[in-house]
C-alpha positions in Angstrom: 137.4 82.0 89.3 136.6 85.0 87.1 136.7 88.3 88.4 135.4 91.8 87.1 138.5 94.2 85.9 138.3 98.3 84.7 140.4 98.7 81.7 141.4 101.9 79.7 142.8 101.7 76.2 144.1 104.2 74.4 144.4 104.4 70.7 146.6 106.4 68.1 147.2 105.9 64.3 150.0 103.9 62.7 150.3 104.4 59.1 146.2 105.0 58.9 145.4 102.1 61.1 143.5 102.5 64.6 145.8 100.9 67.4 146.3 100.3 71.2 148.5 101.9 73.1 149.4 100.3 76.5 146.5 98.7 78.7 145.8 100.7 82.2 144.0 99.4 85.2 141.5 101.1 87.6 140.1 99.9 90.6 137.1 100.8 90.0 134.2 102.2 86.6 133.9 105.6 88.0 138.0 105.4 88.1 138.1 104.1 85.0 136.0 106.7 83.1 137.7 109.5 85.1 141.0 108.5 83.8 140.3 107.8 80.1 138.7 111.4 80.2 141.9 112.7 81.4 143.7 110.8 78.2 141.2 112.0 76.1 143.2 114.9 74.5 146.4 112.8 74.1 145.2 110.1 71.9 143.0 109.8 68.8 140.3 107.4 71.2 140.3 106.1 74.6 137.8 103.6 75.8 137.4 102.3 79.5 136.3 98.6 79.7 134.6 96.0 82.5 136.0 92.8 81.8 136.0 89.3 83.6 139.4 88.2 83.9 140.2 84.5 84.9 142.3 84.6 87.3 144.1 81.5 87.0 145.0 82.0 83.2 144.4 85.8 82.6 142.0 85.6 80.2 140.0 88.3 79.7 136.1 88.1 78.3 132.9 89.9 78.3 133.8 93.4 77.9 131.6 95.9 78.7 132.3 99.6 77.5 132.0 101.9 79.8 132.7 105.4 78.1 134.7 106.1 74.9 136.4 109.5 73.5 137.4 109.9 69.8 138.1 106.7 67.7 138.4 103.5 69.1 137.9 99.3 67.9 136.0 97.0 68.1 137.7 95.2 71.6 136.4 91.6 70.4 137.8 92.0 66.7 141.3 93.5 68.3 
């Protein structure tokens, strides 16, 4: 059973390379948005994300960007 997540990623550079910081959750896309606004300033690029998760083995597919700030990758090449 797949079921739709709200993701925020922030990015920073490491030795010239574009890379993700720690994976946050929001309950909802408004949330989601609102919060990688709010990280904005802190991080080279944020990006917030719908994904569908399956919930029996966690994996996530079908992202769906929902706002980005700054730099950020490509979330299928990562």
């Amino acid at each position: 059973m797949a079921a739709e997540k709200f993701i925020i990623l922030p990015y920073r550079r490491n030795r010239g390379n574009l890379v993700s910081g720690e994976m946050r959750q929001a309950s909802n896309a408004a949330s989601a948005e609102k919060i990688a606004a709010a990280m904005a300033d802190r991080f080279v690029g944020v990006a917030a994300y719908a994904v569908m998760v399956d919930e029996e083995t966690g994996d996530m597919s079908a992202p769906r960007l929902l706002s980005k700030h700054g730099e950020v990758a490509d979330l299928l090449a990562a």
